[in-house]
N, C-alpha and C positions, 0 to 999 in steps of 0.2 A: 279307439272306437269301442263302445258298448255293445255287446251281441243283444240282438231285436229279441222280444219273444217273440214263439209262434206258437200260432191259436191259444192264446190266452195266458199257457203255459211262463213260465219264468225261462228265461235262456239256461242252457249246461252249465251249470258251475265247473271249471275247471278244477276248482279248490276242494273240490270233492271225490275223495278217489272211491273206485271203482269199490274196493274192499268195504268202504265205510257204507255206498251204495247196496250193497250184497249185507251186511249187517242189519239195515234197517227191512230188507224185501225178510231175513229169515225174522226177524222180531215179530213183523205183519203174521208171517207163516205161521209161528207159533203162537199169536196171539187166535188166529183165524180158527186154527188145532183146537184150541182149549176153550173158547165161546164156542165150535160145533161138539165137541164132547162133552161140556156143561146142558147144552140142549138136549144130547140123545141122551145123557145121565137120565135128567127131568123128566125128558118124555117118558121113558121107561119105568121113572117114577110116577107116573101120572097113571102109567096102565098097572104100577102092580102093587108095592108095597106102601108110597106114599099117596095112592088115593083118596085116602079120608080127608088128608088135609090139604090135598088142592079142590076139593069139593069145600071143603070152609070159603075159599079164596072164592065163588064164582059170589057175586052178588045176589041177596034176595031177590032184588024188584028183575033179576034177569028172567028172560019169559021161557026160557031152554032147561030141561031136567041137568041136576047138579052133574049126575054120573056121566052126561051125553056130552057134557062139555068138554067134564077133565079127559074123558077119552079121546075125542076129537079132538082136542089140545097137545095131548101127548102124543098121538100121530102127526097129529104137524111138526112139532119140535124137535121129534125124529127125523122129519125128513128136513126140515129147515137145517138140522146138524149135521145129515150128510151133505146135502148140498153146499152148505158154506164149506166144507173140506171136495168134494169130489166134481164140483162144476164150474171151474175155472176159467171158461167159455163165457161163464154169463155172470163172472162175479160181482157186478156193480149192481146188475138187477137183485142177483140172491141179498147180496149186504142190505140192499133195501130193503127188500120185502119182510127179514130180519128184523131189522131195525121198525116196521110198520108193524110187527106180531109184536113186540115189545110194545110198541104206543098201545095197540087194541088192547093188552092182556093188563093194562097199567089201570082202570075202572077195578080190578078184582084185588088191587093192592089198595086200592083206595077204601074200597068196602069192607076190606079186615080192616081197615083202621077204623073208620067211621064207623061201622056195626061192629068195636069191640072183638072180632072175634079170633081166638088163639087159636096158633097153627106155625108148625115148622118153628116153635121154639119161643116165638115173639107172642108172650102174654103179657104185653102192657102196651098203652098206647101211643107212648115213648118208642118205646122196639117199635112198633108196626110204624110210626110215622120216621124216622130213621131211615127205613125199609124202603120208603116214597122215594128216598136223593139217591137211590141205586137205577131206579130204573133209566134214568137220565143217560149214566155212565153205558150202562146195556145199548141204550141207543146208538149213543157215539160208536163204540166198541163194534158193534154190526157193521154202523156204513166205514167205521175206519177199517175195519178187517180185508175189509175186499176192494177197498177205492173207491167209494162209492160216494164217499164225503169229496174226495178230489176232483170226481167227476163233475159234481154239483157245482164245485166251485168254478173249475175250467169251463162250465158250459159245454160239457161234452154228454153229459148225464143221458139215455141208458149205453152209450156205448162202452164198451168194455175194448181197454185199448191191447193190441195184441202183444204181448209182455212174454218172457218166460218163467215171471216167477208163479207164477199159477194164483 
């Protein structure tokens, strides 16, 4: 006899030990680690040394002062990067809303490319459009970090199932 799924879920793999289970929850952990440390990098970037050229990045026709952006940007990134590491409670909401700050901030990678403009290394329009098939990955990366991608898929989406790997 075949084990049933429940709720949507795939049945237990037997054929999968526990050990190989616990390798892939620290893979998550450490991927989850290093997209919220790559954020608080940024944001902190945004508030101090690389601010010129995440003010390149916000779009002309935006109706918001350059410097009002990148600092409100780099606050958010900040706290989006403790979050994805310290709020394990609500990780499928955080991975989202992660992955929703990547969609919003993806217009400011578009506009260094279309308006030409050099920043963070990428002076040609080759680099800056290159630059565009990252943000993709960013996406994935957010909802895969916290379960948020599985959630979506199980139909269980905003719940955050009670787990221990945090």
């Amino acid at each position: 006899m075949t084990p049933r799924s429940t709720h949507g879920r795939p049945p237990y793999d037997r054929l999968v030990t526990d050990s190989s289970r616990r390798a892939g929850v620290d893979v998550r952990a450490a991927l989850r680690w290093l997209l919220g440390g790559v954020l608080v990098f940024a944001g902190i970037g945004h508030l101090t040394t690389r601010r010129r050229e995440f003010q390149a990045q916000v779009p002309g026709w935006f109706p918001i002062d350059e410097d009002v952006v990148v600092i409100a940007s780099g606050i958010v990134e900040i706290a989006l990067g403790v979050a994805l590491v310290a709020l394990a409670r609500h990780r499928v909401v955080v991975g989202t809303i992660v992955a929703l700050f990547f969609v919003a901030i993806f217009p400011g990678n578009i506009a260094q490319w279309t308006e030409g403009v050099d920043a963070f290394g990428l002076d040609t329009d080759a680099q800056r459009f290159v630059r565009l098939m990252f943000q993709p990955v960013l996406v994935v990366w957010a909802l895969g970090s916290r379960g948020a991608w599985h959630a979506f898929r199980a139909g269980t989406w905003p719940a955050t199932p009670i787990r221990s790997d945090g």
